[in-house]
N, CA, C and O atoms as a printed pandas DataFrame, in Angstrom:
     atom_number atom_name residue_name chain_id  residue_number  x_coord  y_coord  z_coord
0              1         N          UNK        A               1  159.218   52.697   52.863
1              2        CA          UNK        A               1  159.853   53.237   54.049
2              3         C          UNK        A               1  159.187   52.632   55.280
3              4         O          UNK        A               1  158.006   52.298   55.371
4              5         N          UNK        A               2  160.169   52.540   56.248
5              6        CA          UNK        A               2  159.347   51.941   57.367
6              7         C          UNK        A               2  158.968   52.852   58.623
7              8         O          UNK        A               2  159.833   53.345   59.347
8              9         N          UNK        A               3  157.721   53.016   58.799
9             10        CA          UNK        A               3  157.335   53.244   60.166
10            11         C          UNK        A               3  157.087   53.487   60.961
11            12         O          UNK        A               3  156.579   54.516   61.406
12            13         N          UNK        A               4  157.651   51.776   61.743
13            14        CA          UNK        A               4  157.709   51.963   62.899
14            15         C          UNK        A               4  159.233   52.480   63.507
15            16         O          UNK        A               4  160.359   52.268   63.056
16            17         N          UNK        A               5  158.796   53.248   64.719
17            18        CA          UNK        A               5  159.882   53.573   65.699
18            19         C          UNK        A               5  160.943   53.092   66.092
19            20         O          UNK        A               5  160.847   52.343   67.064
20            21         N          UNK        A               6  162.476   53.353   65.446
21            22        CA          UNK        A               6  163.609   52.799   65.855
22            23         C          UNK        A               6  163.410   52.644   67.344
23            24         O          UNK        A               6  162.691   53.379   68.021
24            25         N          UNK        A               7  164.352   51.274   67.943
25            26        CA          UNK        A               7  164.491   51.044   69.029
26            27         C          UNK        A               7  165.405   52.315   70.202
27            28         O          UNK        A               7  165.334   52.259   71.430
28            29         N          UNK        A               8  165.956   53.042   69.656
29            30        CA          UNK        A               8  166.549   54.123   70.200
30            31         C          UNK        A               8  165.704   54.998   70.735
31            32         O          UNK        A               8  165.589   55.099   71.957
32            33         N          UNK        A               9  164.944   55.810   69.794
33            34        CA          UNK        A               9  164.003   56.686   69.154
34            35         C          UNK        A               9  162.952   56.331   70.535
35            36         O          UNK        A               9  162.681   57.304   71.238
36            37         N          UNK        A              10  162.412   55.098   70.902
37            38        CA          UNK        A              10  161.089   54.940   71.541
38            39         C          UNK        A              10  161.688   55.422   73.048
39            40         O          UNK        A              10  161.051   56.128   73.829
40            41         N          UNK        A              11  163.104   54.869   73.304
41            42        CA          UNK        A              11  163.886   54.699   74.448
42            43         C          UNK        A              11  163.790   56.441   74.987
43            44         O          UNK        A              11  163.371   56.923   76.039
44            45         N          UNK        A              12  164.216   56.906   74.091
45            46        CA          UNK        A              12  164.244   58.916   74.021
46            47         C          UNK        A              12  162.990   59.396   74.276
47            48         O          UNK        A              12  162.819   60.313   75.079
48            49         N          UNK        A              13  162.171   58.922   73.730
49            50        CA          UNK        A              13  160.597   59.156   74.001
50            51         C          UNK        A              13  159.907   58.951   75.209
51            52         O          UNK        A              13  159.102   59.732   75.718
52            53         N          UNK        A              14  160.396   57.469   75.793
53            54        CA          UNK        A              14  159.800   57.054   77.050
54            55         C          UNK        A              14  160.611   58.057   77.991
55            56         O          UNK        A              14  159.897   58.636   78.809
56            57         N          UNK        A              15  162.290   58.443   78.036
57            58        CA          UNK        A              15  162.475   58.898   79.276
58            59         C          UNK        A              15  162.247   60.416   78.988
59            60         O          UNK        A              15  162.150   61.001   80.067
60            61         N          UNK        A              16  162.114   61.341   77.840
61            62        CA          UNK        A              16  161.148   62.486   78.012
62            63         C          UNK        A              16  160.003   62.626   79.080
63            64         O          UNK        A              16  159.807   63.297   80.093
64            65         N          UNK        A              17  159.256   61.534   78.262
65            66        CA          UNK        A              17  158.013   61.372   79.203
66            67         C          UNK        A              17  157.686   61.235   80.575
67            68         O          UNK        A              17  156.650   61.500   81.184
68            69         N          UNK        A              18  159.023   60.661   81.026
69            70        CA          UNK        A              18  159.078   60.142   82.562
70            71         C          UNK        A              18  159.790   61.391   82.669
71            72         O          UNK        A              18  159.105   62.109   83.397
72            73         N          UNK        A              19  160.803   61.987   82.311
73            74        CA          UNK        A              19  161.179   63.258   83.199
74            75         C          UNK        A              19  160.056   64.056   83.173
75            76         O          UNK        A              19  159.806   64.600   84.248
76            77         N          UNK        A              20  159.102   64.346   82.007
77            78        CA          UNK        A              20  158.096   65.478   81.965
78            79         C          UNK        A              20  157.090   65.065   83.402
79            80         O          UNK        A              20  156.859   66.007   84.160
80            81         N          UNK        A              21  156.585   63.879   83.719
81            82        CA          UNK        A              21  155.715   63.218   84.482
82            83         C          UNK        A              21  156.531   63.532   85.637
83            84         O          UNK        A              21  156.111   64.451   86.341
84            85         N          UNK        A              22  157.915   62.803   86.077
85            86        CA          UNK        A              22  158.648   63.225   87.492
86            87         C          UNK        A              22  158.878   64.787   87.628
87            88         O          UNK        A              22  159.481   64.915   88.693
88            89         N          UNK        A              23  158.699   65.963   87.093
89            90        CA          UNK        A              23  158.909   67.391   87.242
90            91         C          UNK        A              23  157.517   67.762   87.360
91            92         O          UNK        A              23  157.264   68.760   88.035
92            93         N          UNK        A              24  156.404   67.011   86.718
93            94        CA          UNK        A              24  155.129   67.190   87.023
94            95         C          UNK        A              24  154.932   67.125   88.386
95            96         O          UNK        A              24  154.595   68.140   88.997
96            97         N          UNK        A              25  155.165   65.613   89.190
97            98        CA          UNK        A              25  154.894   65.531   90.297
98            99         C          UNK        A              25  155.630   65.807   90.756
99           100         O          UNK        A              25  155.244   65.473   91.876
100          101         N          UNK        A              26  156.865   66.348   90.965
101          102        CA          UNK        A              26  157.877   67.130   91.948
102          103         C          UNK        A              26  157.518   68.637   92.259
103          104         O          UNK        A              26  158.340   69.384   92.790
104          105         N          UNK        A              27  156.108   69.091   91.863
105          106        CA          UNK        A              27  155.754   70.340   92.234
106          107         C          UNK        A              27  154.432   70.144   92.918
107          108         O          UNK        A              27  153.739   71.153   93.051
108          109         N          UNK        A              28  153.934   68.896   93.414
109          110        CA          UNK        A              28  153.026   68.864   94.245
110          111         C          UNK        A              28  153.327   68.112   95.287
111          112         O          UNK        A              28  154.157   67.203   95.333
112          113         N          UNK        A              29  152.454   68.614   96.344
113          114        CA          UNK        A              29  152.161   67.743   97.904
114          115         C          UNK        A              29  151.224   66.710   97.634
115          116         O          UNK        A              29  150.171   67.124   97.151
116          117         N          UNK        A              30  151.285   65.807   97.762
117          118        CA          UNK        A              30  149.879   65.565   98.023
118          119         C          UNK        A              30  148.629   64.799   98.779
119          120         O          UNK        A              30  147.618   64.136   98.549
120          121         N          UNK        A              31  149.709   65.570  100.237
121          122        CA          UNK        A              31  148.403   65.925  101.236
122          123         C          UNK        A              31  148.268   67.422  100.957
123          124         O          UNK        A              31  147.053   67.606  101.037
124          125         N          UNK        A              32  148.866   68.630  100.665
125          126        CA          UNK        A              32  147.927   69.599   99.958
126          127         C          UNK        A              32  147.383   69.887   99.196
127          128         O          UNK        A              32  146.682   70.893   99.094
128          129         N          UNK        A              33  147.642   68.782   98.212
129          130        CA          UNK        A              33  146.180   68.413   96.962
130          131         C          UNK        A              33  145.285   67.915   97.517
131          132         O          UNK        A              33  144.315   68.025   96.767
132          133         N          UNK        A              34  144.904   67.223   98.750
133          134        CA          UNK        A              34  144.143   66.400   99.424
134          135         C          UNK        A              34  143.407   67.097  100.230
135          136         O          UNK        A              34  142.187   67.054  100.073
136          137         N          UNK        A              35  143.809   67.659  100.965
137          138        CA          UNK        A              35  143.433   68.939  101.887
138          139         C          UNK        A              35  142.814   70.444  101.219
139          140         O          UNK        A              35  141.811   71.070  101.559
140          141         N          UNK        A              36  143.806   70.742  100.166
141          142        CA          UNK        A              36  142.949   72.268   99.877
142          143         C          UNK        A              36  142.148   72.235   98.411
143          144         O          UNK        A              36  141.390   73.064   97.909
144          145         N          UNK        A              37  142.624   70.938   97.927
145          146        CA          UNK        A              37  141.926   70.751   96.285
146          147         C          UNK        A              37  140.673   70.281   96.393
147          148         O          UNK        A              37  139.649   70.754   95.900
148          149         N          UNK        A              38  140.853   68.986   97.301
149          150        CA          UNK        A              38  139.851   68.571   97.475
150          151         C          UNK        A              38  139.400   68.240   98.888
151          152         O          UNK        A              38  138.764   67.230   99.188
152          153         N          UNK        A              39  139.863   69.357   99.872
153          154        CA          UNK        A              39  139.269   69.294  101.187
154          155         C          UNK        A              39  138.277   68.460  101.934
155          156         O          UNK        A              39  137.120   68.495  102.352
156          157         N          UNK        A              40  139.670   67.447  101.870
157          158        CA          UNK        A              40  139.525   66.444  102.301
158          159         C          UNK        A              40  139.922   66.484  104.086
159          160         O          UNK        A              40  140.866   67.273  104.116
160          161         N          UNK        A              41  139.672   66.047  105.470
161          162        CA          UNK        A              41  139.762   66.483  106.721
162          163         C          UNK        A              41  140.580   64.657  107.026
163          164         O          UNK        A              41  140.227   63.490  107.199
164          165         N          UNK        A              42  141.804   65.478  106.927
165          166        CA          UNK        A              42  143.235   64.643  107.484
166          167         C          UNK        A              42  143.594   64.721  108.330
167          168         O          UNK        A              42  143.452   65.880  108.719
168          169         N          UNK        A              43  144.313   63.815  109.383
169          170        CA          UNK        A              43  144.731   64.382  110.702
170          171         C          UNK        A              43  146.329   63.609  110.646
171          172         O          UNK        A              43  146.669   62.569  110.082
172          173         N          UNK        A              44  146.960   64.386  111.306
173          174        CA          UNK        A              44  148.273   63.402  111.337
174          175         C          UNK        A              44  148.751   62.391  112.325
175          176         O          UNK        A              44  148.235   62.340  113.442
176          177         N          UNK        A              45  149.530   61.735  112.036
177          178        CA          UNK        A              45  149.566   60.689  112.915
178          179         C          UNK        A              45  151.270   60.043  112.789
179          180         O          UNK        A              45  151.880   60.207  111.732
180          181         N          UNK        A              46  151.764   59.492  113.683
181          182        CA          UNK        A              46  153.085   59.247  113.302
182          183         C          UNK        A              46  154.114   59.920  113.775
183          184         O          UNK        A              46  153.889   60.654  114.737
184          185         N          UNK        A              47  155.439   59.850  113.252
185          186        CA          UNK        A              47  157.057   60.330  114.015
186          187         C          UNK        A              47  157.611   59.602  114.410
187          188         O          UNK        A              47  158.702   59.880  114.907
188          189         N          UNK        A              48  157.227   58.554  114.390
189          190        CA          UNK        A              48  158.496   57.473  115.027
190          191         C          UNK        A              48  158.935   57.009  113.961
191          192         O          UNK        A              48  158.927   57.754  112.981
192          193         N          UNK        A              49  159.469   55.591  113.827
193          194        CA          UNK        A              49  160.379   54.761  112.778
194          195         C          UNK        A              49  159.416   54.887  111.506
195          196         O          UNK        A              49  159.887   55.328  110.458
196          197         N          UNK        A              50  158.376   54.591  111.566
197          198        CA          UNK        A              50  157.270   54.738  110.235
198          199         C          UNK        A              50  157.065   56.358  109.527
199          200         O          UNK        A              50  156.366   56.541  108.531
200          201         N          UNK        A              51  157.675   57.258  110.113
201          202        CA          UNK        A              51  157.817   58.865  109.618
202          203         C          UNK        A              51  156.617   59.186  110.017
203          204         O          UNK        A              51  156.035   58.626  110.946
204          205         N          UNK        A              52  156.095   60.256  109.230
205          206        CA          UNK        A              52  154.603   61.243  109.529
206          207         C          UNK        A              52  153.677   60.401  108.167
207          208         O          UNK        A              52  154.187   59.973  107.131
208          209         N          UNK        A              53  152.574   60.351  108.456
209          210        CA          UNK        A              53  151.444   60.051  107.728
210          211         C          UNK        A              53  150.254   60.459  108.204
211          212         O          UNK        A              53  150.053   60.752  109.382
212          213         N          UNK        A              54  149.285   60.499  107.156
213          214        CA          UNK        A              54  147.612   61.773  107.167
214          215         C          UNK        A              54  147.198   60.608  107.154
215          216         O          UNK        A              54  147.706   59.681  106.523
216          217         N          UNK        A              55  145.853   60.539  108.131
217          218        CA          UNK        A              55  144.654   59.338  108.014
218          219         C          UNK        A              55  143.306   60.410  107.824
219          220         O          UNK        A              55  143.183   61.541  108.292
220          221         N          UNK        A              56  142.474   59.735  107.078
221          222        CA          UNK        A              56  141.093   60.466  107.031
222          223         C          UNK        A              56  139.975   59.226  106.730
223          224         O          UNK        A              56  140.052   58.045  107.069
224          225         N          UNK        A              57  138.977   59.879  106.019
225          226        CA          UNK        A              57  137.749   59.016  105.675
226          227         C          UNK        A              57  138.288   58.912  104.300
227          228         O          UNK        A              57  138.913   59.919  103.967
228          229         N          UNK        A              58  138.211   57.829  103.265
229          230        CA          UNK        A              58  138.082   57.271  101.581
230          231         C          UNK        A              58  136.992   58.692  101.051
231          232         O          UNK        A              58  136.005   59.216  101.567
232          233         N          UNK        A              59  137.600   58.890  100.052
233          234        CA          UNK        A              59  136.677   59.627   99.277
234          235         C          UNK        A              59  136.282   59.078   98.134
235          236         O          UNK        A              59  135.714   59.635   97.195
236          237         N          UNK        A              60  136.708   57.593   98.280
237          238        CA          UNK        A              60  136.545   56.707   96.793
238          239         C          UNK        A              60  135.136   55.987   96.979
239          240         O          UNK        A              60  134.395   55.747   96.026
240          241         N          UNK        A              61  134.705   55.517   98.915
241          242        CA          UNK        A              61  133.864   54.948   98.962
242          243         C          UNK        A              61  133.147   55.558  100.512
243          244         O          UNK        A              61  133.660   56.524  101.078
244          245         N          UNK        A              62  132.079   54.945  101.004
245          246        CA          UNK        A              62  131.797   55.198  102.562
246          247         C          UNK        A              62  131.824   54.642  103.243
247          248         O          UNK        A              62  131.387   53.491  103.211
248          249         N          UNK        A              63  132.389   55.219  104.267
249          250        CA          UNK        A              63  133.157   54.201  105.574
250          251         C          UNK        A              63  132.899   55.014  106.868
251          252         O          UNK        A              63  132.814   56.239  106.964
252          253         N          UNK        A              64  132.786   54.019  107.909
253          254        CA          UNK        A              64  133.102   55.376  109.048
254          255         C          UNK        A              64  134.046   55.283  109.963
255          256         O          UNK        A              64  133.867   55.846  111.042
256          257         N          UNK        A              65  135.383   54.464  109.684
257          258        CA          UNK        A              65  136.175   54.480  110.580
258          259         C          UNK        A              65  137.351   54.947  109.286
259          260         O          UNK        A              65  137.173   54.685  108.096
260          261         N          UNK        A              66  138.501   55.651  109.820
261          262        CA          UNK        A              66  138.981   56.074  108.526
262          263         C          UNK        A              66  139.810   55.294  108.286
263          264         O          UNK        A              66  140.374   54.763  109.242
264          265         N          UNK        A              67  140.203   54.925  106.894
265          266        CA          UNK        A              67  141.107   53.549  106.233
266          267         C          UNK        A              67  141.691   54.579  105.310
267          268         O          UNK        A              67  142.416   53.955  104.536
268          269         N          UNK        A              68  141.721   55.825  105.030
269          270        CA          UNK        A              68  143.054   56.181  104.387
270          271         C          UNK        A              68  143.788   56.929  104.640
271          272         O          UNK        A              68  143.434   57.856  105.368
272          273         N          UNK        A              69  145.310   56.854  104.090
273          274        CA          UNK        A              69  146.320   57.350  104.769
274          275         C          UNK        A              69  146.960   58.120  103.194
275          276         O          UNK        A              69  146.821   57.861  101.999
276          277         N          UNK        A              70  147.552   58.957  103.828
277          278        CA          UNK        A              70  148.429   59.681  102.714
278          279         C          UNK        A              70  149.643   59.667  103.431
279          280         O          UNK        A              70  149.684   59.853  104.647
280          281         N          UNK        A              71  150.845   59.408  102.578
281          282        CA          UNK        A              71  152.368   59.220  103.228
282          283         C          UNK        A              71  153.393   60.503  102.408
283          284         O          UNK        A              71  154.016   60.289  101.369
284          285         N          UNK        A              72  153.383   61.345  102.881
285          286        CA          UNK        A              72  154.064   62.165  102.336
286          287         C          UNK        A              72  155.426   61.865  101.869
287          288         O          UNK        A              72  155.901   62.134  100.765
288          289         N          UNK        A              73  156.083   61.174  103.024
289          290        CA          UNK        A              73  157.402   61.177  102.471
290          291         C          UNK        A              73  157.529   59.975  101.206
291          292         O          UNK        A              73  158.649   59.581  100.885
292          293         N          UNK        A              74  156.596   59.569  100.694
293          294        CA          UNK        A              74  156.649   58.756   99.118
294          295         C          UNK        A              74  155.778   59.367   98.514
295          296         O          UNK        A              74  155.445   58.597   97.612
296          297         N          UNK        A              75  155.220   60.227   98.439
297          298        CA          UNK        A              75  154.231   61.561   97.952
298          299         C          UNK        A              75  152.861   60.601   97.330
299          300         O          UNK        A              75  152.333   60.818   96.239
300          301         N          UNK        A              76  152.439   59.497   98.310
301          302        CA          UNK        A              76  151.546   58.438   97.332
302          303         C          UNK        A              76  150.306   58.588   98.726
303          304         O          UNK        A              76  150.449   59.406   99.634
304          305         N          UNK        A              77  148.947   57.472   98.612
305          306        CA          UNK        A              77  148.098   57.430   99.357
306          307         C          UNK        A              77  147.779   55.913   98.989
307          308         O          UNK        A              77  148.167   55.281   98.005
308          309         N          UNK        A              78  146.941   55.484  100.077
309          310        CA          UNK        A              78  146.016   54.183   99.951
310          311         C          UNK        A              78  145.054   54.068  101.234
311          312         O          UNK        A              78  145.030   54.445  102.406
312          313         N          UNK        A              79  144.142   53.202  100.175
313          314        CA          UNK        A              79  143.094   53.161  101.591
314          315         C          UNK        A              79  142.992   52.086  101.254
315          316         O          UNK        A              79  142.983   51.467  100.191
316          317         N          UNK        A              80  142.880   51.820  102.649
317          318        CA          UNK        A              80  143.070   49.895  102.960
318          319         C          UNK        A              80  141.510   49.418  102.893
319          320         O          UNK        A              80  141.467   48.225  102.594
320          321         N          UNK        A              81  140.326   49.941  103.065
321          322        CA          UNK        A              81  139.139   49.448  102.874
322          323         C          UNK        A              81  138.898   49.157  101.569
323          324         O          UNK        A              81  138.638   47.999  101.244
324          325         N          UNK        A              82  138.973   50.567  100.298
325          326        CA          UNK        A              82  139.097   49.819   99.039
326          327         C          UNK        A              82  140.266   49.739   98.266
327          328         O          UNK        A              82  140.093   49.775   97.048
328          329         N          UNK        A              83  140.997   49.675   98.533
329          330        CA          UNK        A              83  142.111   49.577   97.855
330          331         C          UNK        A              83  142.672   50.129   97.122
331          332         O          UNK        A              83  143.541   49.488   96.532
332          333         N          UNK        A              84  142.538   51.221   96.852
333          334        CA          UNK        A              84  142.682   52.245   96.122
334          335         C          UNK        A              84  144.288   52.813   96.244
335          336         O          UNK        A              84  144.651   52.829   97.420
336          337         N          UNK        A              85  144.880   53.081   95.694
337          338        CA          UNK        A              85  146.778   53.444   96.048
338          339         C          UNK        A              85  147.291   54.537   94.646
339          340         O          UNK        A              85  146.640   54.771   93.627
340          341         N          UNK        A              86  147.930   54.784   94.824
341          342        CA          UNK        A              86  148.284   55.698   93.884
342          343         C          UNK        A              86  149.274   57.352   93.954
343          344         O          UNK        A              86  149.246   57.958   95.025
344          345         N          UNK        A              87  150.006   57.894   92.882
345          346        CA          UNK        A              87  150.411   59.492   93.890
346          347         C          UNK        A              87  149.452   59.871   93.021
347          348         O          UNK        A              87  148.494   59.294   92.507
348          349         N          UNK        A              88  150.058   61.325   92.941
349          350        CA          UNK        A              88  148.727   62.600   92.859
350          351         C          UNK        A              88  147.875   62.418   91.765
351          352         O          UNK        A              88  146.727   62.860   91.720
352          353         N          UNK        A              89  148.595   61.568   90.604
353          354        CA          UNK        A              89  147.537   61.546   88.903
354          355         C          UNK        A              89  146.633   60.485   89.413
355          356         O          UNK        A              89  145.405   60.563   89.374
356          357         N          UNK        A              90  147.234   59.600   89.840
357          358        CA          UNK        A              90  146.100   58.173   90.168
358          359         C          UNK        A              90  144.840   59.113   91.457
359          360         O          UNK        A              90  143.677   59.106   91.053
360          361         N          UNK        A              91  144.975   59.536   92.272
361          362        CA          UNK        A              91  144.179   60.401   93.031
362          363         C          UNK        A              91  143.616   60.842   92.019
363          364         O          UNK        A              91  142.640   60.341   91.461
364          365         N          UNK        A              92  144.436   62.212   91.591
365          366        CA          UNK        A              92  142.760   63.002   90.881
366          367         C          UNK        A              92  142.237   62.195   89.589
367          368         O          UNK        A              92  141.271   62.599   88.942
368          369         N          UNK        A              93  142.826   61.224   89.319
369          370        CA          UNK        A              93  142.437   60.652   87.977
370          371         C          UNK        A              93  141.205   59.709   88.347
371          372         O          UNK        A              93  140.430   59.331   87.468
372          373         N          UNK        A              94  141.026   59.272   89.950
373          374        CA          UNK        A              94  139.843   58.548   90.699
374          375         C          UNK        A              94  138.813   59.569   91.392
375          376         O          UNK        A              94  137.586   59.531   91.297
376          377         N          UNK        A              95  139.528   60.414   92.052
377          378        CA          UNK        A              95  138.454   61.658   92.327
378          379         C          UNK        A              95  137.652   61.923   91.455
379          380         O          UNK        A              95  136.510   61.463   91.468
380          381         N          UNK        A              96  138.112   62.739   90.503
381          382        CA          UNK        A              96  137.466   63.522   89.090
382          383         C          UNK        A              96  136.522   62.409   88.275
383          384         O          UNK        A              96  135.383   62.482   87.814
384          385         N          UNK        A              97  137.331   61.549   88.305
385          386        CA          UNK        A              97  136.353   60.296   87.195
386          387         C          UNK        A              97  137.173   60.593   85.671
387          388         O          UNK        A              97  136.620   60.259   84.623
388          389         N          UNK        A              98  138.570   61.266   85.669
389          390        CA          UNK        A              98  139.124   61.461   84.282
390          391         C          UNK        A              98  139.847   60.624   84.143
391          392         O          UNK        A              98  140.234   59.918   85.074
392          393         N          UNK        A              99  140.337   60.451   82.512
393          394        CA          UNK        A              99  141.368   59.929   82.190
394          395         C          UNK        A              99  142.644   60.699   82.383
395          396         O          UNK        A              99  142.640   61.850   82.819
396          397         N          UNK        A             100  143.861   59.973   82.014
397          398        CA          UNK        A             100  144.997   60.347   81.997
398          399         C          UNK        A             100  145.521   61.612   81.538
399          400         O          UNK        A             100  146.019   62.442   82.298
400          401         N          UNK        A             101  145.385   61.779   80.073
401          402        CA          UNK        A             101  145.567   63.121   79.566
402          403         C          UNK        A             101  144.526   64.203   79.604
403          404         O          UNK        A             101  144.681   65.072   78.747
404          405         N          UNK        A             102  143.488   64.341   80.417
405          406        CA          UNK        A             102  142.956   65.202   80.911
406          407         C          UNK        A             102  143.162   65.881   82.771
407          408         O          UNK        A             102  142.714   66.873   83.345
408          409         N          UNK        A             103  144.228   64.522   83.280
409          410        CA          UNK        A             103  144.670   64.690   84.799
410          411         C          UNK        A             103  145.863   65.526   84.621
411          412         O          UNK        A             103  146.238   66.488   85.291
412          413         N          UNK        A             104  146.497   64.857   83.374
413          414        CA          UNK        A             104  147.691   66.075   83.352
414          415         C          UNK        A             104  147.790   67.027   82.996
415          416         O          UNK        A             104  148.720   67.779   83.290
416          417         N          UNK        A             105  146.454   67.406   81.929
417          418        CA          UNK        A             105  145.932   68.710   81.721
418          419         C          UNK        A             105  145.678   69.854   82.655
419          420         O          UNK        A             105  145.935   71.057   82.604
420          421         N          UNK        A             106  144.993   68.951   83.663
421          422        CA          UNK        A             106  144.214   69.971   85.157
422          423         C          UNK        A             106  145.712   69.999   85.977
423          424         O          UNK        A             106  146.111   71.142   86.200
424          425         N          UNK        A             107  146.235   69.344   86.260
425          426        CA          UNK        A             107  147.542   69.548   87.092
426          427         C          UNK        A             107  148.286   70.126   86.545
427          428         O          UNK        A             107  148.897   70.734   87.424
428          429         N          UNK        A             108  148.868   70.485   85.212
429          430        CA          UNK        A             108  149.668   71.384   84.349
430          431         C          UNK        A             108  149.054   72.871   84.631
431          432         O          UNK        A             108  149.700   73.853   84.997
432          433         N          UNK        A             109  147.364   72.789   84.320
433          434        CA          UNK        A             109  146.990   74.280   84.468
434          435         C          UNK        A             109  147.198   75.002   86.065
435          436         O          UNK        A             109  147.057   76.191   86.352
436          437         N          UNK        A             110  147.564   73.908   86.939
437          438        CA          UNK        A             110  147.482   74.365   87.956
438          439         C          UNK        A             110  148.968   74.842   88.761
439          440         O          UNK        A             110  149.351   75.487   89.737
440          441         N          UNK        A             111  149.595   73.877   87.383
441          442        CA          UNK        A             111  151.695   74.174   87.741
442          443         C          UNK        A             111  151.863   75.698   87.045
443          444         O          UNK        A             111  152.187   76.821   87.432
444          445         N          UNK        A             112  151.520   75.174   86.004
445          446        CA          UNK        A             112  151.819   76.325   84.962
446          447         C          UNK        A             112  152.566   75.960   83.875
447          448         O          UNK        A             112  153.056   76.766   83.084
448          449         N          UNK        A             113  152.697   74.457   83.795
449          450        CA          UNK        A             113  153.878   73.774   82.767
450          451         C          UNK        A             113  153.069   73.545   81.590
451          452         O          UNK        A             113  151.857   73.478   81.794
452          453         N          UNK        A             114  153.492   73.407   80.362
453          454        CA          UNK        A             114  152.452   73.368   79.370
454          455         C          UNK        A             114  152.106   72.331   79.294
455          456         O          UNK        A             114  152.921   71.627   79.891
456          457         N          UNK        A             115  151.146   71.626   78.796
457          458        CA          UNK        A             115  150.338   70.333   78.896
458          459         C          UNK        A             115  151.225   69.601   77.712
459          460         O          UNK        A             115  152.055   70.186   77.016
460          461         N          UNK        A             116  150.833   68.001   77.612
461          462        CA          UNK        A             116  151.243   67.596   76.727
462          463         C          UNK        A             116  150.016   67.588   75.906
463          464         O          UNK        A             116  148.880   67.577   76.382
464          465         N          UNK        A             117  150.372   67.596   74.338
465          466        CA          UNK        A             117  149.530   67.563   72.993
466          467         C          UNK        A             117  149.250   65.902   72.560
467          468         O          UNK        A             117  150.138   65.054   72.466
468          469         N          UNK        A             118  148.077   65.724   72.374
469          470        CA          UNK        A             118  147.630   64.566   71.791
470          471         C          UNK        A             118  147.857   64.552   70.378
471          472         O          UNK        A             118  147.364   65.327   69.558
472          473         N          UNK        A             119  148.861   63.346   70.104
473          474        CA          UNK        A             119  149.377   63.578   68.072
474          475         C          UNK        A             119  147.704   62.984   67.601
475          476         O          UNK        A             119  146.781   62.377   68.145
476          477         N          UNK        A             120  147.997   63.563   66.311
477          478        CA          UNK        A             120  146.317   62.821   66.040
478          479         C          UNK        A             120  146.818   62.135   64.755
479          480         O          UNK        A             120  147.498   62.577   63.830
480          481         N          UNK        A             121  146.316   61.001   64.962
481          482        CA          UNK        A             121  146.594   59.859   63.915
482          483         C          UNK        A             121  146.376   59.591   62.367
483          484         O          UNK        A             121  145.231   59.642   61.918
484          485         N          UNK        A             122  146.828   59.471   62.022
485          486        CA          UNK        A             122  146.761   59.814   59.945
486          487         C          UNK        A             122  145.588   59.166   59.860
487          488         O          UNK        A             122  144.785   59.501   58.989
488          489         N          UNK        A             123  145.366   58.366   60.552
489          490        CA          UNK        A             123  143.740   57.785   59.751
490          491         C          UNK        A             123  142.660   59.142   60.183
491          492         O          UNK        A             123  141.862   59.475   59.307
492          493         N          UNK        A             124  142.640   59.746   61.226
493          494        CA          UNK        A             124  141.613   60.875   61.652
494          495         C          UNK        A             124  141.869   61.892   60.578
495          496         O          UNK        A             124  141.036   62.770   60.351
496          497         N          UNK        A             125  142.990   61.801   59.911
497          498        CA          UNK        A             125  143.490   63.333   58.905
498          499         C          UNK        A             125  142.853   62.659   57.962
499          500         O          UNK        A             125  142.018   63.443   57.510
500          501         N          UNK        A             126  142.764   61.460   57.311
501          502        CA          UNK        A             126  142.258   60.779   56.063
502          503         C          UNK        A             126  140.910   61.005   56.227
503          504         O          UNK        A             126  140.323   61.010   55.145
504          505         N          UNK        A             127  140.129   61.216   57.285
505          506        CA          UNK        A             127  138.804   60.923   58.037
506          507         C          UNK        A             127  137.855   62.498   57.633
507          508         O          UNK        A             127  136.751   62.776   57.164
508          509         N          UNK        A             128  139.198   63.318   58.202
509          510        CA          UNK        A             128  138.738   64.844   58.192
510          511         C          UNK        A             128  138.468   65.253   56.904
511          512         O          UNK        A             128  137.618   66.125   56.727
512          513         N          UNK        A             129  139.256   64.597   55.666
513          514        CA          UNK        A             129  139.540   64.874   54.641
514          515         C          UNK        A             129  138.291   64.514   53.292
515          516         O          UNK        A             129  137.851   65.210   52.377
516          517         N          UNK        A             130  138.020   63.043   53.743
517          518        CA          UNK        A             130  136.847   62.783   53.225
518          519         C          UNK        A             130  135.445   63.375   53.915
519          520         O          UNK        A             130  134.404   63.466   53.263
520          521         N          UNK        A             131  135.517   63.643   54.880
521          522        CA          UNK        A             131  134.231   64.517   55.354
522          523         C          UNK        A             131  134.074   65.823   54.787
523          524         O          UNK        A             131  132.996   66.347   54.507
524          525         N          UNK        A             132  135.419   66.406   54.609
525          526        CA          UNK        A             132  134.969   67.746   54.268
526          527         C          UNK        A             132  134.769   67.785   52.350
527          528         O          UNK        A             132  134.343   68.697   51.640
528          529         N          UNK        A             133  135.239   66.503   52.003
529          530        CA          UNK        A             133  134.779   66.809   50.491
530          531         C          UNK        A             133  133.145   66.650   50.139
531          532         O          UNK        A             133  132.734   66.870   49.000
């Protein structure tokens, strides 16, 4: 028997994932992840043709003139000193120092949506199996 994942099958999988991820981030700000999570001191700036955008100090590095901006209306950030860009998972996933499925862990506990489950791989079940004999 084979497998691997029909070409259909992966297609169903990936856009789960992307709707679960776009409903993830469609329940955050994040200049109020920026501001009250990690109180961070933003000021606004903007209203003309370029919309509203938050400038502050990098919390990635130290600087003393401020190089980052958060743009609400694309719900993303970057700071032009280090380069850093990203929306809210790439943020706390550089803040925190976590990986991926532990960013969507902390942002789920904080939606209230259930997290996603890590499958665990038949070789770890083969693994568990000879350890415990």
């Amino acid at each position: 028997m084979n497998n691997r994942i029909s070409r259909s099958r992966w297609f169903k999988r990936r856009d789960w994932f992307k709707n679960y991820i776009d409903s993830l981030l469609s329940r955050f700000d994040i200049v109020s992840v920026a501001k009250d999570l990690y109180s961070l001191s933003l000021k606004k700036r903007g209203g003309g043709r370029g919309g509203v955008h938050y400038y502050g100090l990098c919390p990635f590095h130290h600087e003393n003139t401020p190089s980052f901006v958060v743009f609400p209306s694309s719900q993303t950030f970057c700071c032009y000193g280090c380069g850093k860009a990203g929306s809210v998972i790439d943020f706390v996933m550089e803040y925190d120092g976590l990986d991926f499925h532990a960013t969507i862990a902390k942002l789920c506990k904080f939606t209230g949506i259930s997290p996603l489950r890590r499958r665990k791989s038949r070789k770890s079940k083969k693994q568990r199996k000879r350890l415990k004999k």
